[in-house]
TORKOL-4160 file (C-alpha; in steps of 0.2 Angstrom, whole numbers, padded with zeros to 4 digits, m for minus):
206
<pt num="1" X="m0139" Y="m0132" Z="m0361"/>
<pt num="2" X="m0154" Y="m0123" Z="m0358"/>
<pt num="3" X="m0163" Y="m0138" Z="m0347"/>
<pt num="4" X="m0146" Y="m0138" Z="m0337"/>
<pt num="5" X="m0149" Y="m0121" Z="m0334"/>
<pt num="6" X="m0167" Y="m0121" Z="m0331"/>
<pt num="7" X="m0162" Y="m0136" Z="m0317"/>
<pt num="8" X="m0149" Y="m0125" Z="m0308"/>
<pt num="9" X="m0159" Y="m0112" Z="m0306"/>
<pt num="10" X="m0173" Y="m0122" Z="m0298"/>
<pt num="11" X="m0158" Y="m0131" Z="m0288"/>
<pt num="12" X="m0156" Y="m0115" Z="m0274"/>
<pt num="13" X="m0138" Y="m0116" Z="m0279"/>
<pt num="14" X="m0128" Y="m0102" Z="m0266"/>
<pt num="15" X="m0119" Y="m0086" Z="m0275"/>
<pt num="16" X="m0105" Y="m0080" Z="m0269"/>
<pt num="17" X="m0105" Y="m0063" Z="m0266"/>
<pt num="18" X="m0101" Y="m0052" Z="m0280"/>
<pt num="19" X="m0101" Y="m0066" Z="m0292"/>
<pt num="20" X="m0106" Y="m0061" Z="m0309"/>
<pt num="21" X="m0120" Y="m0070" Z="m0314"/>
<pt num="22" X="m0116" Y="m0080" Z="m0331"/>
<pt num="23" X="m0130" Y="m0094" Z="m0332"/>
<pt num="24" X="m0123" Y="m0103" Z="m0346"/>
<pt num="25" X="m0106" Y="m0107" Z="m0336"/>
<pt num="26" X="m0117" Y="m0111" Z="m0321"/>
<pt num="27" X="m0121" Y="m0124" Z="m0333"/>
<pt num="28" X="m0109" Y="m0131" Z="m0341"/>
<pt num="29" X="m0102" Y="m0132" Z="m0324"/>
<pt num="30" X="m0115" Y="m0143" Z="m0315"/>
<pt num="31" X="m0117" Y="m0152" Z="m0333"/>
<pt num="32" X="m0100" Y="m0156" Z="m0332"/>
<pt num="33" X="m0101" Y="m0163" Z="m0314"/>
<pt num="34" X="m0118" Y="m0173" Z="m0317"/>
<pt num="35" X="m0108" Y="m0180" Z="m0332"/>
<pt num="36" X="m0092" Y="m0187" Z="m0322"/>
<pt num="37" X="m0104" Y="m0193" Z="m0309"/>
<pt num="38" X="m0118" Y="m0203" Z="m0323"/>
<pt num="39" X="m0101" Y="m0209" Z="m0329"/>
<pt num="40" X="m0097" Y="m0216" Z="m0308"/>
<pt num="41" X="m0080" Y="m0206" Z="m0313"/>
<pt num="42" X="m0069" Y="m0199" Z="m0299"/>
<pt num="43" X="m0073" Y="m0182" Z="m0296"/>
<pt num="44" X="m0061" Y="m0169" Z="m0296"/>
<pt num="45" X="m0059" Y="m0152" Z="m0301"/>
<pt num="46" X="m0047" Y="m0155" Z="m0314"/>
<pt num="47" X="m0060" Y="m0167" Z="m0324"/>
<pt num="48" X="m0074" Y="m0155" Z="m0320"/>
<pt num="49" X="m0065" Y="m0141" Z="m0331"/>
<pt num="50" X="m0058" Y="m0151" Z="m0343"/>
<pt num="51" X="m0074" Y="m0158" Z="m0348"/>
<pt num="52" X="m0084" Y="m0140" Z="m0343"/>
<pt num="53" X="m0072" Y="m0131" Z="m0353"/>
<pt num="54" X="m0069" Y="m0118" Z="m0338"/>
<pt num="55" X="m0060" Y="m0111" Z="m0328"/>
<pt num="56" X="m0054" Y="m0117" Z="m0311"/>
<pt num="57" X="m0057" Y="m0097" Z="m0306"/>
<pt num="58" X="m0071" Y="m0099" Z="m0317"/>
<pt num="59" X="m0079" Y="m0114" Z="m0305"/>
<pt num="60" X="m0073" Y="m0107" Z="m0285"/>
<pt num="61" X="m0080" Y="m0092" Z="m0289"/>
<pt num="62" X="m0097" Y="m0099" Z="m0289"/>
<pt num="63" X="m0096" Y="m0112" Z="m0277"/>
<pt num="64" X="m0083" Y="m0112" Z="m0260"/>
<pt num="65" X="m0077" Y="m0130" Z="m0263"/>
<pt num="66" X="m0078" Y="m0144" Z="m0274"/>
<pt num="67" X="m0090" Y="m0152" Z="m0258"/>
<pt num="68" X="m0101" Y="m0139" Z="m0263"/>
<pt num="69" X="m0104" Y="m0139" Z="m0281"/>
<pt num="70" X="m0107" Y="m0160" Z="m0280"/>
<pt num="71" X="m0121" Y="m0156" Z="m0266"/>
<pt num="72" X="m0128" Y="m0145" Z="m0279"/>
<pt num="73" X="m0126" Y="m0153" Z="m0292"/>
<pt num="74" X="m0134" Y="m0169" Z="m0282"/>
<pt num="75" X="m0150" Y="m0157" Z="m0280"/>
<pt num="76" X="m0153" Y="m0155" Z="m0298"/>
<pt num="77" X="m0172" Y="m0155" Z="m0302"/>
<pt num="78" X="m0177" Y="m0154" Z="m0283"/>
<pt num="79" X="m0186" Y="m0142" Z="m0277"/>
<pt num="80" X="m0195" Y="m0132" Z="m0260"/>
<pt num="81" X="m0214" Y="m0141" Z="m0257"/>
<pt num="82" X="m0227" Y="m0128" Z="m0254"/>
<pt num="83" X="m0234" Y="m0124" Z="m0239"/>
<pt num="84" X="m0243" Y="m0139" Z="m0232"/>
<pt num="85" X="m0261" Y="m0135" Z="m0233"/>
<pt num="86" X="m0266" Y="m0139" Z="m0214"/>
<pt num="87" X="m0285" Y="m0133" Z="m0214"/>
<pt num="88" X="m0292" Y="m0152" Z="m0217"/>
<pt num="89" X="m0287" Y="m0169" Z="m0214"/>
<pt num="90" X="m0268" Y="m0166" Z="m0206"/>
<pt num="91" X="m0261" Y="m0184" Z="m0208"/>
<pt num="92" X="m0267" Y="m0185" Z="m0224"/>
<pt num="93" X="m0260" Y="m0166" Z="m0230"/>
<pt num="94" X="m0242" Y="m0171" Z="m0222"/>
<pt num="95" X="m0241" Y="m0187" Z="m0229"/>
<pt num="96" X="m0244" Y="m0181" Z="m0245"/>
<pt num="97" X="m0234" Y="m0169" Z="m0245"/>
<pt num="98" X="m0219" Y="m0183" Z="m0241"/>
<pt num="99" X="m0222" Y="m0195" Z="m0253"/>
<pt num="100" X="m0228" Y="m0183" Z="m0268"/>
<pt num="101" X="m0210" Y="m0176" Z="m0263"/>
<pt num="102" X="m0200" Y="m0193" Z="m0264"/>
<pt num="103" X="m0210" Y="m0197" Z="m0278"/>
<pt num="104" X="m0206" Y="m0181" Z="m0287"/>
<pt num="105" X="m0187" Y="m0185" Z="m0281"/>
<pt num="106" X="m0187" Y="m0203" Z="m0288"/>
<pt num="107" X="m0193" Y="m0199" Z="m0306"/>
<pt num="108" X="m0183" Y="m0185" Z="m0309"/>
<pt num="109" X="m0169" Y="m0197" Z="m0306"/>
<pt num="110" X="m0162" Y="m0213" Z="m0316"/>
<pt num="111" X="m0159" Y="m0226" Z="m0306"/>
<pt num="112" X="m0142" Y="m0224" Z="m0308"/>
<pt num="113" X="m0142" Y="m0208" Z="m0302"/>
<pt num="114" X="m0152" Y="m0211" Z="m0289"/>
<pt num="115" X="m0139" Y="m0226" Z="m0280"/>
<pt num="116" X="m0123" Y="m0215" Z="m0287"/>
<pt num="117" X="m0131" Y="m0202" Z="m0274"/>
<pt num="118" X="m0134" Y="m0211" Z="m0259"/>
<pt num="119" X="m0117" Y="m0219" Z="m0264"/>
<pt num="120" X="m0108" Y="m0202" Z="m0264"/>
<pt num="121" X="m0116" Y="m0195" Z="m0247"/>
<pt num="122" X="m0113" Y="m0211" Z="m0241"/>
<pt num="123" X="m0094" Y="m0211" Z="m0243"/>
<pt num="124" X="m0091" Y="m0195" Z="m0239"/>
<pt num="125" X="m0098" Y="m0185" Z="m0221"/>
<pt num="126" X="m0091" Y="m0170" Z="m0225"/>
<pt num="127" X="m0102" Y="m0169" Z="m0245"/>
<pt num="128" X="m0116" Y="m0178" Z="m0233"/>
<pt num="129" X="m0117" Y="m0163" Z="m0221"/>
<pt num="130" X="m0115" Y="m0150" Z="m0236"/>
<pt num="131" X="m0130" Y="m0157" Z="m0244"/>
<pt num="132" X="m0140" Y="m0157" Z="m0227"/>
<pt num="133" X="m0138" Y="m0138" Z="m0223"/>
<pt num="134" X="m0138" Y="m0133" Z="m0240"/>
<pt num="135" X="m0152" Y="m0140" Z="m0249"/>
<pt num="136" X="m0159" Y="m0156" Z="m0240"/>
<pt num="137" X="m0164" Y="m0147" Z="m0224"/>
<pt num="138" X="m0175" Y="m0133" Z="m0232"/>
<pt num="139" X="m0187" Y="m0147" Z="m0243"/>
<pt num="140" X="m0193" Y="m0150" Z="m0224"/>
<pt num="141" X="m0198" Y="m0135" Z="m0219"/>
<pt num="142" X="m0216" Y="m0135" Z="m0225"/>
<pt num="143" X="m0221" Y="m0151" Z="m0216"/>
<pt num="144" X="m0210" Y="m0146" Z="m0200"/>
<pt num="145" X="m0221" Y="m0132" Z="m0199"/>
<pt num="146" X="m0237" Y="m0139" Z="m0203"/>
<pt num="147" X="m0232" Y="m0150" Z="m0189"/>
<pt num="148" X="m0230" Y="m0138" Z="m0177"/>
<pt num="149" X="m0247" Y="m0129" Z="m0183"/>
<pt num="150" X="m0254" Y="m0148" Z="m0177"/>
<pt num="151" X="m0247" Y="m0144" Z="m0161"/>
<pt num="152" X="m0253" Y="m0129" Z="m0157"/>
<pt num="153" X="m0270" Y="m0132" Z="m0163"/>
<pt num="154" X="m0272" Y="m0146" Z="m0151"/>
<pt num="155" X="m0274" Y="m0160" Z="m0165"/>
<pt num="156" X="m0254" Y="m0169" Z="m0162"/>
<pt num="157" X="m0249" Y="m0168" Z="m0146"/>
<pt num="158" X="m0238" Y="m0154" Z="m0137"/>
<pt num="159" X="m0224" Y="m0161" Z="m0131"/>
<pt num="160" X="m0217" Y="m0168" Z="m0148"/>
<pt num="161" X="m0204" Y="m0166" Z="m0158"/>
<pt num="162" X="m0207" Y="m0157" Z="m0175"/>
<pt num="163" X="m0190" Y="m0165" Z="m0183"/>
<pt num="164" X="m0192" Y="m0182" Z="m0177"/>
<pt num="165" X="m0209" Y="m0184" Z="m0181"/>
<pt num="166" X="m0202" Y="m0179" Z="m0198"/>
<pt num="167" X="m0188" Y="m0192" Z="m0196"/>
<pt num="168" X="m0200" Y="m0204" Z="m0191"/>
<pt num="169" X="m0213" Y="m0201" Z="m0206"/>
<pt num="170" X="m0199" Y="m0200" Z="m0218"/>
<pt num="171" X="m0187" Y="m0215" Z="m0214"/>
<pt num="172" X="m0202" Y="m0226" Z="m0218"/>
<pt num="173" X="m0201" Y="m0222" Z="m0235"/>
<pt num="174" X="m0181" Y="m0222" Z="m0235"/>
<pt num="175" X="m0181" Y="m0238" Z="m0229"/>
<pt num="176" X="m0189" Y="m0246" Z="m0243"/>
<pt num="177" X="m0179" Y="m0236" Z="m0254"/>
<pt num="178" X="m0160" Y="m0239" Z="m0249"/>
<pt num="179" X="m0162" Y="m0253" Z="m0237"/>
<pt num="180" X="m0174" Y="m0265" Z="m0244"/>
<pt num="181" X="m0170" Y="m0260" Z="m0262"/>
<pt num="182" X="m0191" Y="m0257" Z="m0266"/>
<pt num="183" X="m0197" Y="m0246" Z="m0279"/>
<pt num="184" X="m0208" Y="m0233" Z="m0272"/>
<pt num="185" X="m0223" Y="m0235" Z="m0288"/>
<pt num="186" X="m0223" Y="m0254" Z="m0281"/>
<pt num="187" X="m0241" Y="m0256" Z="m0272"/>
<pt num="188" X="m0234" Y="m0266" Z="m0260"/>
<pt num="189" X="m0220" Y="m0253" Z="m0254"/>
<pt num="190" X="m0232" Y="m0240" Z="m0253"/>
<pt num="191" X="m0245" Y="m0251" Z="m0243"/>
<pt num="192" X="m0229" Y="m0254" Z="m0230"/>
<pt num="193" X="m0227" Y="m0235" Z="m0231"/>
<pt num="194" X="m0245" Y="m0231" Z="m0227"/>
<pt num="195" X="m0246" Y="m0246" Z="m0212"/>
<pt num="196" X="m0230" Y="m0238" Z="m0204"/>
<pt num="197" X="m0236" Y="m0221" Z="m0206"/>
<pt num="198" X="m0252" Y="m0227" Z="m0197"/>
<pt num="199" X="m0243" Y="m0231" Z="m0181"/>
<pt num="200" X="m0233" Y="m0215" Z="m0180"/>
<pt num="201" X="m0246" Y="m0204" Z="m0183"/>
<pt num="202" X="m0259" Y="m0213" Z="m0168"/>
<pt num="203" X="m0243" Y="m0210" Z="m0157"/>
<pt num="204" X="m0241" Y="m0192" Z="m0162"/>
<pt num="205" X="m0260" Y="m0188" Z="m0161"/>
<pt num="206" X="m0266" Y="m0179" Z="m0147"/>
């Protein structure tokens, strides 16, 4: 149980407040849940006890809804990037960045996991938009603001969009991934990924 705990703490999972910290239920919690969904099992609170051997007080008070402890455990083994070091090459800094991310993403991932995933968020807006704001949306911080530090040091130009040039950058790569069913470590997905990448950045540059 200690990986399953070493995993939620990395995962930026919310406390509630006043919530006494017990790790080890943490655990079995998100263990439980990873379980169920590995298993492509319906997802409820009941099965998520039974097989965690908790609590249903035990679960709500550590996360609000059931919506929210899927779209942390979804996040298990992601993490924030560092700061985008934006002192050199630019493109090549931010595009680094991305991919080293989604291929840090992919690996920590079965295959399985990874399409019961997109699967879930999929199916669901509501689990969709809780995994967005709660864990999806801080991952781009880093390269949003080295975006912006492009911007205001004259290389990209002024007028554009930090979060869609992100979009922009980053559906590249999602696009082999979920829509053409590519694997990412292919050479001939990332070639694609650099050739698209190469037409967004001239457009962004200043």
């Amino acid at each position: 149980m200690m990986a399953v705990d070493a995993a939620v703490a990395t995962a930026g999972i919310r406390r509630g407040p006043g919530r006494p910290r017990d790790e080890d239920i943490d655990g079995q919690i998100i263990a439980a849940t990873l379980a169920l969904i590995d298993a492509d099992e319906d997802l409820t609170v009941s099965r998520i006890v039974a097989r965690g051997g908790v609590s249903r007080a035990a679960l709500y008070r550590r996360w609000p809804s059931l919506t929210a402890l899927v779209a942390a455990a979804l996040d298990v083994g992601r993490t924030v990037p560092p700061p985008v070091d934006a002192e050199g090459d630019l493109r090549e800094a931010i595009v680094g960045s991305l991919l080293g991310d989604t291929a840090a993403a992919t690996s920590g991932y079965s295959e399985a996991r990874f399409r019961h995933r997109i699967r879930l968020v999929m199916a669901d807006r509501t689990l969709q938009k809780a995994y967005w704001s709660s864990h999806v949306s801080r991952r781009r911080m880093p390269v949003e603001a080295a975006l912006r530090r492009g911007m205001e040091g004259g290389i990209l130009r002024g007028d554009l969009d930090a979060e869609a040039c992100f979009d922009a950058i980053a559906g590249t790569v999602y696009y082999q991934l979920v829509v053409r069913g590519d694997f990412f470590d292919e050479p001939a997905t990332r070639a694609r990924v650099a050739a698209a990448v190469d037409v967004i950045w001239r457009g962004m540059l200043a």
